[in-house]
N, C-alpha and C positions, 0 to 999 in steps of 0.2 A: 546171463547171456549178454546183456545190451554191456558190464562192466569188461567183460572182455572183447566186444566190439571195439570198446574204445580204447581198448590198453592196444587194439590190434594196430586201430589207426595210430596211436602216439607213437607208437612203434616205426609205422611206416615212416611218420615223418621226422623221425630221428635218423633213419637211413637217409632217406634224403638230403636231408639238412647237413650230414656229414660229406656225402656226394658231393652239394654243391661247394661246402666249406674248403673240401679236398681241392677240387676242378680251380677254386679263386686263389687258395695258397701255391697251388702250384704256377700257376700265371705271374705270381707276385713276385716268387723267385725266379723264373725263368725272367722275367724283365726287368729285376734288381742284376742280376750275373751280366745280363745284356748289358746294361747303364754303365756297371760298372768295367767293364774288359773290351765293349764294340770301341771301333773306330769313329772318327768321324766322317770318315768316306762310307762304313753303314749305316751310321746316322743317314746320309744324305739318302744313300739307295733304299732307305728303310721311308724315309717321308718321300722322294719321288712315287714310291711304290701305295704309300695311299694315297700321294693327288692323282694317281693315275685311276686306283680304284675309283673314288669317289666324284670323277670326269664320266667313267663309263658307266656307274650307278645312275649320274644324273642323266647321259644320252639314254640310259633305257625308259626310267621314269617319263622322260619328257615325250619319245614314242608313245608312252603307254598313254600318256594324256592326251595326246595330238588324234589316236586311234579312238578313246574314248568319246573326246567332243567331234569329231566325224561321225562313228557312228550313234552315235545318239540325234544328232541331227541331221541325218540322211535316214534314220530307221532302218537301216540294215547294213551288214559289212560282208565279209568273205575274204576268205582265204587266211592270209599271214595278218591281214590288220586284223579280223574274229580272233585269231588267235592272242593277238596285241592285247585289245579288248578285254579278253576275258581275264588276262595277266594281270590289266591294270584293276579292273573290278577284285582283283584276290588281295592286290598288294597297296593301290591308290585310294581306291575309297576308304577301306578299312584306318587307311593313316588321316585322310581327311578327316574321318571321325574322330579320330585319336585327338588330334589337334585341335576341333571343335568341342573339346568336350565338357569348355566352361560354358557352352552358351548353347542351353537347348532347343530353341528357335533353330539354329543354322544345322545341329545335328537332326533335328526333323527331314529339312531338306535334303541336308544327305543322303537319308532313308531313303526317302520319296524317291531322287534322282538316283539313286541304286536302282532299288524293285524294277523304275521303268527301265531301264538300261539294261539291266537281268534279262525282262520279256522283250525287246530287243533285238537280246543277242540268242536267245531260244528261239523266238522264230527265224532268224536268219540262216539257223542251221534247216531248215528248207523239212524237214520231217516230220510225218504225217504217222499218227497211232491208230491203232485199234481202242476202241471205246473199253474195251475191258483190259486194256493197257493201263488205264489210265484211274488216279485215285484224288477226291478230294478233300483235303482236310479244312477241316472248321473251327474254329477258336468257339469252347463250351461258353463265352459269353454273349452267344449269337444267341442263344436258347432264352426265352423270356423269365426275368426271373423271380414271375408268381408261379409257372409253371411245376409242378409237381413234380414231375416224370423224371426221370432219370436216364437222358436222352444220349450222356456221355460214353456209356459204358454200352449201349446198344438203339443207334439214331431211330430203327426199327418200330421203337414205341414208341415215336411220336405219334400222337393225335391228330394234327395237322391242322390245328384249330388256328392257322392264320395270325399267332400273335407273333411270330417271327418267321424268319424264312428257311428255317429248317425242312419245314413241310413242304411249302414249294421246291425246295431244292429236292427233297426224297422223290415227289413225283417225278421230274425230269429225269434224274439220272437212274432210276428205274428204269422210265423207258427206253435207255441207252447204254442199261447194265453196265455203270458206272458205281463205282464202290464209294462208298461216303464215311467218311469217319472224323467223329468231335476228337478231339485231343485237350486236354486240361496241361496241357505244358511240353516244353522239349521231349524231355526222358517218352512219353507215350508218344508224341511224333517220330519221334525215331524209333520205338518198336514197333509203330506201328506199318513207318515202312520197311523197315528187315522183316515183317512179318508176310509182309503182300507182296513186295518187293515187284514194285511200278517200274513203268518204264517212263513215266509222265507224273508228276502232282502240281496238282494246281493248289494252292493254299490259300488261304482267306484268315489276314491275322493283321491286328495292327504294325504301323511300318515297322517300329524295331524289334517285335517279333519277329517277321518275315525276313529281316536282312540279315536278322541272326541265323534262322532257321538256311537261310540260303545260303550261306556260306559256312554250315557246319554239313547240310547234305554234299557227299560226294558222288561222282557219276551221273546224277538223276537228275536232268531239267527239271527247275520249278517255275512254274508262274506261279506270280502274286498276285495276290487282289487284294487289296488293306480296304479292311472291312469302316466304317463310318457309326461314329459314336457321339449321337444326337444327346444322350446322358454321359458323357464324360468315359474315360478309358473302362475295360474291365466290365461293366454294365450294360443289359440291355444294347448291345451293338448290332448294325445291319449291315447289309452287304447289297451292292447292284446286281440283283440276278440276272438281266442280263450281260452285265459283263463277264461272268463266267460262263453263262451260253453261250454267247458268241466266241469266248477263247476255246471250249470245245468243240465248238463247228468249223471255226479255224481251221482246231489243228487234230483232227478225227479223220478218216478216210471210210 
């Protein structure tokens, strides 16, 4: 079983690789026959044609940034610049990252300066949930890890024995019939929401989990809350409970 799994995938990526091989040979000779038969009046109209591209690429990007550092530093936006906003959050930060990504000091920041600019731009969209709208997920490193239990696969058994804030968190959002769920990695955050299918998650992950996780969900507002890791990443981590009370009373009706 498992050797025909793999002959499935070699497979696929022979198809592929053929794809792309195909798509680059063909580019190669369309701009060899170019090279060799254009004029040089297309030459010309062929580079006017990308300084002109790459004028309006830069006018868009430098909105997208003038919209970003405004709303970040007014805490809320509207209308055409939210829209600005959210554009450059898909396409600006992502490249900032790209570009930082010898030096992870400055891609930390990144993060950081994403998540908050994310919740931001979630509140500005001015809307108010129902508590049973609303899901929040937890990174399985919050769970203390002499604990026993096996808290991931059903938060429900927790004990509540106070040595993380799992337990505090189940009492709250009981009383607010708010659905809780650990996630041990992307693949179960994401079925776990195709499975609930929220109108709201609040998430509690360290920062490049969460900027990951927020710009692979589509549709779904997410807040962040980057959880705080007194033993190093992965470990024993904790979270402010009341900063995710307060972004439920927020944003609940």
């Amino acid at each position: 079983m498992q050797v025909k799994y793999l002959e499935s995938n070699i497979k696929i990526f022979v198809r592929t690789s053929i794809i792309i091989f195909t798509v680059f040979t063909s580019l190669l000779i369309i701009f060899s026959v170019a090279y060799a038969y254009a004029s040089l009046k297309a030459y010309n109209i062929i580079l006017i044609a990308f300084i002109v591209l790459i004028a309006i690429c830069l006018l868009v990007l430098s909105l997208m940034c003038m919209a970003i550092i405004y709303t970040y530093r007014n805490r809320k936006a509207g209308g055409f610049l939210l829209m600005l906003t959210k554009a450059g959050m898909q396409i600006m930060l992502p490249l900032a990252l790209l570009f930082a990504k010898a030096n992870s000091q400055l891609k930390k920041h990144i993060r950081f300066f994403y998540i908050e600019l994310n919740n931001i731009v979630v509140e500005s969209d001015n809307k108010k949930y129902k508590a049973k709208e609303i899901i929040i997920l937890l990174p399985h490193c919050l769970q203390n890890s002499e604990c026993g239990l096996k808290v991931t696969s059903n938060p429900g058994l927790c004990r509540r024995c106070g040595k993380c804030k799992i337990g505090e968190l189940l009492d709250y959002t009981e009383k607010r019939n708010i659905g809780v769920f650990i996630a041990t990695g992307g693949t179960v955050a994401r079925n776990i929401i195709k499975q609930n299918k929220p109108k709201l998650i609040i998430s509690v992950a360290c920062e490049r989990d969460l900027m990951s996780g927020m710009l692979d969900v589509k549709g779904i507002p997410v807040i962040g809350v980057t959880n705080q890791q007194p033993n190093g990443p992965c470990i024993n981590t904790d979270v402010d409970f009341s900063a995710i009370r307060n972004r439920v009373e927020q944003l609940t009706y």
